[in-house]
TIVO-2410 file (N, C-alpha, C; in nm, 3 decimals):
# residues 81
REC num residu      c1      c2      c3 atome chaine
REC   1      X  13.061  13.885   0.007     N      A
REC   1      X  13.086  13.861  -0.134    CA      A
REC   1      X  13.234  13.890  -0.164     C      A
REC   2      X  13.268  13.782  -0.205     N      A
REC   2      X  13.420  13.824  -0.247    CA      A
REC   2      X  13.440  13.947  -0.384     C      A
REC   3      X  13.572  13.966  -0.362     N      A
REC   3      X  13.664  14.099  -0.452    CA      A
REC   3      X  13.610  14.059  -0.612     C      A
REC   4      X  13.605  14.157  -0.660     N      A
REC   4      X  13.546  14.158  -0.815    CA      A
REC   4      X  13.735  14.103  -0.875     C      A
REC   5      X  13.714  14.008  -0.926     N      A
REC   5      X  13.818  13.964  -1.014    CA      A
REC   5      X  13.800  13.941  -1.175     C      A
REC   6      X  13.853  14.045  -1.219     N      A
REC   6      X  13.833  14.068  -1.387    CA      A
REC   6      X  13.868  13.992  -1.457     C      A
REC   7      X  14.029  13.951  -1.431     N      A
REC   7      X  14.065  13.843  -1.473    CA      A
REC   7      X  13.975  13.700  -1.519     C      A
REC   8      X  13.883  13.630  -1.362     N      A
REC   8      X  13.846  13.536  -1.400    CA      A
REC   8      X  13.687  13.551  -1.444     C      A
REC   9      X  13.625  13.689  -1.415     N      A
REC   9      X  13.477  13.707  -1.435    CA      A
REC   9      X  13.499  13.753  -1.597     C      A
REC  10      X  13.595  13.832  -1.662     N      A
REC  10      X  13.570  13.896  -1.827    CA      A
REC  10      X  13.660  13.768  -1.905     C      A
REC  11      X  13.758  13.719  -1.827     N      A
REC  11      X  13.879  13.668  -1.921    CA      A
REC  11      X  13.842  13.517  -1.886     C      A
REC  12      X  13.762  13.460  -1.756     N      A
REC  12      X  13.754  13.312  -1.783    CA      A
REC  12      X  13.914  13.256  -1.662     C      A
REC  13      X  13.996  13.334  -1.608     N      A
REC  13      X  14.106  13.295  -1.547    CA      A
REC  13      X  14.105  13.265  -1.456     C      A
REC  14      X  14.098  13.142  -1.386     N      A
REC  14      X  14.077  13.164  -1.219    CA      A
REC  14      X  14.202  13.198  -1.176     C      A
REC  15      X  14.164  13.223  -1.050     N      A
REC  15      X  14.267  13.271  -0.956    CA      A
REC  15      X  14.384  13.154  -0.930     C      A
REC  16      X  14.396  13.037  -0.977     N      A
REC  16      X  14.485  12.942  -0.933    CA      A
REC  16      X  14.626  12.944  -1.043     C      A
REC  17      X  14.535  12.968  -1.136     N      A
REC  17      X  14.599  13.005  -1.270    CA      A
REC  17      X  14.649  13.183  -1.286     C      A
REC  18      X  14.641  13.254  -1.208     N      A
REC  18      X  14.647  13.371  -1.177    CA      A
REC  18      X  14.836  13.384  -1.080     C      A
REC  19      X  14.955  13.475  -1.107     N      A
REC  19      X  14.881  13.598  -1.281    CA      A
REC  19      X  14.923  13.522  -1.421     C      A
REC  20      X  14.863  13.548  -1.519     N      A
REC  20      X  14.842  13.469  -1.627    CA      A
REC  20      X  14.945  13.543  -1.671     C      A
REC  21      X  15.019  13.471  -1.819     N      A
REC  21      X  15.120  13.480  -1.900    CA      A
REC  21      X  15.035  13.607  -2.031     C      A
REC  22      X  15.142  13.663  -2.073     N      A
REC  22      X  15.053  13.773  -2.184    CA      A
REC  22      X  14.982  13.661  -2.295     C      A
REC  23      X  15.057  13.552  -2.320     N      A
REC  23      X  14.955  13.421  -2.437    CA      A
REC  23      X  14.826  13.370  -2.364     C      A
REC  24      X  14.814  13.360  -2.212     N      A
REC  24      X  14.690  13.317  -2.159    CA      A
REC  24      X  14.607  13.439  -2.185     C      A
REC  25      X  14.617  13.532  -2.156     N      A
REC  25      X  14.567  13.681  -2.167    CA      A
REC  25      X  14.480  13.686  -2.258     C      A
REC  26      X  14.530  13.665  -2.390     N      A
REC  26      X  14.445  13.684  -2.528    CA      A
REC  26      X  14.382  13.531  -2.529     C      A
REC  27      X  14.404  13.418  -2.457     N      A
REC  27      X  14.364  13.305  -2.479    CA      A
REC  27      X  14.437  13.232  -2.667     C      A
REC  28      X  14.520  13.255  -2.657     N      A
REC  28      X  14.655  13.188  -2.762    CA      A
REC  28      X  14.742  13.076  -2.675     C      A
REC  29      X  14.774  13.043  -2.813     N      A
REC  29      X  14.894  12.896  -2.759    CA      A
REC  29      X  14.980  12.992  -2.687     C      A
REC  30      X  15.065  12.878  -2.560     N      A
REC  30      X  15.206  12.981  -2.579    CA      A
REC  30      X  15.268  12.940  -2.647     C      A
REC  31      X  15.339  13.038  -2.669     N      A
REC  31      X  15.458  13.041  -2.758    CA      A
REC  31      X  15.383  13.094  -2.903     C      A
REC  32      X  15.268  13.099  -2.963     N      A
REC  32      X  15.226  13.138  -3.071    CA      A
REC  32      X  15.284  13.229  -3.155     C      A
REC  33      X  15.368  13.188  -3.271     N      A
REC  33      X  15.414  13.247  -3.346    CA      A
REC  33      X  15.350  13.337  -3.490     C      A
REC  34      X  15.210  13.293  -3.471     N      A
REC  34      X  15.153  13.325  -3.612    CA      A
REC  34      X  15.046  13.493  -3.599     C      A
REC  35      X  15.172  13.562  -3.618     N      A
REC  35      X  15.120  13.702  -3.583    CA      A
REC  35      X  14.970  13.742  -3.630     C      A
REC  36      X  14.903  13.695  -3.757     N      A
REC  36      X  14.768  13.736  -3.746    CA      A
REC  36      X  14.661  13.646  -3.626     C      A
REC  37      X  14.688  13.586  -3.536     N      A
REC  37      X  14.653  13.495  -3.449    CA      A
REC  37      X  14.622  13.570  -3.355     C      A
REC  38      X  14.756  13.614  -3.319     N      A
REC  38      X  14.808  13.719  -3.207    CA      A
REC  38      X  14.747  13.835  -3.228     C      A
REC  39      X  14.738  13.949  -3.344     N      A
REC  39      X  14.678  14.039  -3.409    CA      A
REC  39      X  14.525  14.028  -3.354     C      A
REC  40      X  14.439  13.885  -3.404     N      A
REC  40      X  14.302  13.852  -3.386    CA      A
REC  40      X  14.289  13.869  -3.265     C      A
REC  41      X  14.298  13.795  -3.189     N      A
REC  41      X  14.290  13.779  -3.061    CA      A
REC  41      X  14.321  13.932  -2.962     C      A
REC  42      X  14.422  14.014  -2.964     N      A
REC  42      X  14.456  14.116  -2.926    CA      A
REC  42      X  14.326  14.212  -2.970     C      A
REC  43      X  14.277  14.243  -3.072     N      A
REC  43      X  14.220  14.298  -3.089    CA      A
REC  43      X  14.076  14.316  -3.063     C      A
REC  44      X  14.007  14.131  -3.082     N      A
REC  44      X  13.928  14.083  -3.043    CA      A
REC  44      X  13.851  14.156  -2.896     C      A
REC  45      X  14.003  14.106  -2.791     N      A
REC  45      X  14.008  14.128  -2.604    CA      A
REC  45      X  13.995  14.315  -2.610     C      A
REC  46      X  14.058  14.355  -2.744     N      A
REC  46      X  14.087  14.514  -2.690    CA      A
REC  46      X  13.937  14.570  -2.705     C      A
REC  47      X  13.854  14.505  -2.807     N      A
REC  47      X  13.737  14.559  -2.836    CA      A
REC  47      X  13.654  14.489  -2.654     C      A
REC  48      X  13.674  14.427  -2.655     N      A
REC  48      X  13.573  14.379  -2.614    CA      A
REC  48      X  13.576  14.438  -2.432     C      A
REC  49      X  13.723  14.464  -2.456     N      A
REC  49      X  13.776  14.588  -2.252    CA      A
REC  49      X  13.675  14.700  -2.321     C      A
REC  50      X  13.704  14.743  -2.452     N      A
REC  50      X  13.632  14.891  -2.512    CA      A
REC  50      X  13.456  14.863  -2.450     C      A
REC  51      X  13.405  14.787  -2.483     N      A
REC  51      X  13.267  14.750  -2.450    CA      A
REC  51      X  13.271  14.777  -2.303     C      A
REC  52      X  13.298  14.726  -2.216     N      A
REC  52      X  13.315  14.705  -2.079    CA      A
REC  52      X  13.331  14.777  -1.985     C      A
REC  53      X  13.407  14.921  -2.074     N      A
REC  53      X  13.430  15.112  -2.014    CA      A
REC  53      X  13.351  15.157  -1.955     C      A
REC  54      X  13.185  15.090  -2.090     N      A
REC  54      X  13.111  15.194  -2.049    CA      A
REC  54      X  13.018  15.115  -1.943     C      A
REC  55      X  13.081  14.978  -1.884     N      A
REC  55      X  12.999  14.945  -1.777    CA      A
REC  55      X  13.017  14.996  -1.619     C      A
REC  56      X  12.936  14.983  -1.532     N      A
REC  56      X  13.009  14.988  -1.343    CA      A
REC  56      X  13.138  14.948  -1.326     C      A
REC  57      X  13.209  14.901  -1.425     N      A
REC  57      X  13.325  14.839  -1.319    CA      A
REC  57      X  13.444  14.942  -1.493     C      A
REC  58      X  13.424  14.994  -1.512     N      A
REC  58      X  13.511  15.095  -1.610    CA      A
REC  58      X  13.649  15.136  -1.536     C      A
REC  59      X  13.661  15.160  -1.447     N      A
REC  59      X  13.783  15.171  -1.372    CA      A
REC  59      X  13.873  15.090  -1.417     C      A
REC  60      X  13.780  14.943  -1.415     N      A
REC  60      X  13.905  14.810  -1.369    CA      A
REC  60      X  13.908  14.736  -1.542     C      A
REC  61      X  13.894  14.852  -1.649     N      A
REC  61      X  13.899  14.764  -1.800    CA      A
REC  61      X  14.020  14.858  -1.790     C      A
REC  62      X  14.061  14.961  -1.788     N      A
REC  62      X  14.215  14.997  -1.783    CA      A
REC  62      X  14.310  14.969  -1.723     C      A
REC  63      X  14.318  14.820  -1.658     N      A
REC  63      X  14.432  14.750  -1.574    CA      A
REC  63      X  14.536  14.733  -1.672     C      A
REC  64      X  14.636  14.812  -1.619     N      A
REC  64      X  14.767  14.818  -1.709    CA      A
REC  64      X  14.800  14.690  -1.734     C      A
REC  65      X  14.816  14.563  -1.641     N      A
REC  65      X  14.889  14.424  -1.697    CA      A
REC  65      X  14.818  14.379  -1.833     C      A
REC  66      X  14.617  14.412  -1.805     N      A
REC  66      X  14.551  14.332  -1.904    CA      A
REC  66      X  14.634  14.385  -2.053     C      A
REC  67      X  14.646  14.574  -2.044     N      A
REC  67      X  14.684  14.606  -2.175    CA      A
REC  67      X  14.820  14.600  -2.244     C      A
REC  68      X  14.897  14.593  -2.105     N      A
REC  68      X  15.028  14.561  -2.145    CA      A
REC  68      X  15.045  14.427  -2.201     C      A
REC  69      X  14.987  14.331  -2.198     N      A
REC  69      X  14.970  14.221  -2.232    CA      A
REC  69      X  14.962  14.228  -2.381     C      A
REC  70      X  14.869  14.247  -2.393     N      A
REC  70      X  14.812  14.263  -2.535    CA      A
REC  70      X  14.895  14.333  -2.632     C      A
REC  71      X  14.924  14.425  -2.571     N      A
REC  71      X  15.004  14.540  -2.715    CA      A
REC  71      X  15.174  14.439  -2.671     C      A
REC  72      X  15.214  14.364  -2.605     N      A
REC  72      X  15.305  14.298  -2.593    CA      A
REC  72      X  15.315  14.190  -2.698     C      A
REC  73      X  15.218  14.157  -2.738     N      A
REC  73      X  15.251  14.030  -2.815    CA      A
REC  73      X  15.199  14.076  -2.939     C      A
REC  74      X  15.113  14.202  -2.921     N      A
REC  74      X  15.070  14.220  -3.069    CA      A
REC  74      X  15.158  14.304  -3.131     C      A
REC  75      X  15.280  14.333  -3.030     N      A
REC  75      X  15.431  14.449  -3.132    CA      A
REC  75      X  15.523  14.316  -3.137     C      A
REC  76      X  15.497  14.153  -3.016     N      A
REC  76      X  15.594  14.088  -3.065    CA      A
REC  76      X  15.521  14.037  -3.223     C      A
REC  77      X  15.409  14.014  -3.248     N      A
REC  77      X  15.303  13.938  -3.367    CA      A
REC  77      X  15.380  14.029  -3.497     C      A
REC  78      X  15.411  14.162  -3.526     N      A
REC  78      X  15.491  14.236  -3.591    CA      A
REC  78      X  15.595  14.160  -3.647     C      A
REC  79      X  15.700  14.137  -3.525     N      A
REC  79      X  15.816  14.114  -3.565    CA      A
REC  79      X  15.844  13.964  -3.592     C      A
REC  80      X  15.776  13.868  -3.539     N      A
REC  80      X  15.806  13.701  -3.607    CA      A
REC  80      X  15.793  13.672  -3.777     C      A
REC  81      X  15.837  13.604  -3.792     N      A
REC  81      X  15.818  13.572  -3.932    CA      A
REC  81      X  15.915  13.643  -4.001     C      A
***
């Protein structure tokens, strides 16, 4: 059985498309400028790693890229406009 990949089993990413951009991450346009978008979505993915803690694979919902991702576009979602 192949390697547990979070990316494409929680987020939908295959591996070809792998490593994804912080806008694929939340599943946003790139380039998305419309900070409550960015906001939604960020928050959406953050709840939904929160759910996922308390499953077997809790280790791998604190992967620094997934969260760096997220709080990346949701401090850039802040500053546009």
């Amino acid at each position: 059985m192949p390697d547990f990949d979070p990316y494409y089993e929680w987020l939908g990413i295959p591996p070809k498309d792998q490593p994804a951009h912080h806008y694929r991450l939340l599943g946003v346009e790139l380039f998305e400028e419309h900070r409550s978008a960015i906001d939604a979505a960020a928050n959406r993915l953050m709840t939904y790693l929160q759910e996922l803690s308390n499953g077997e694979d809790a280790a791998l919902t604190h992967d620094t890229h997934l969260k760096l991702g997220f709080r990346a576009l949701s401090v850039r979602a802040r500053t546009v406009l």
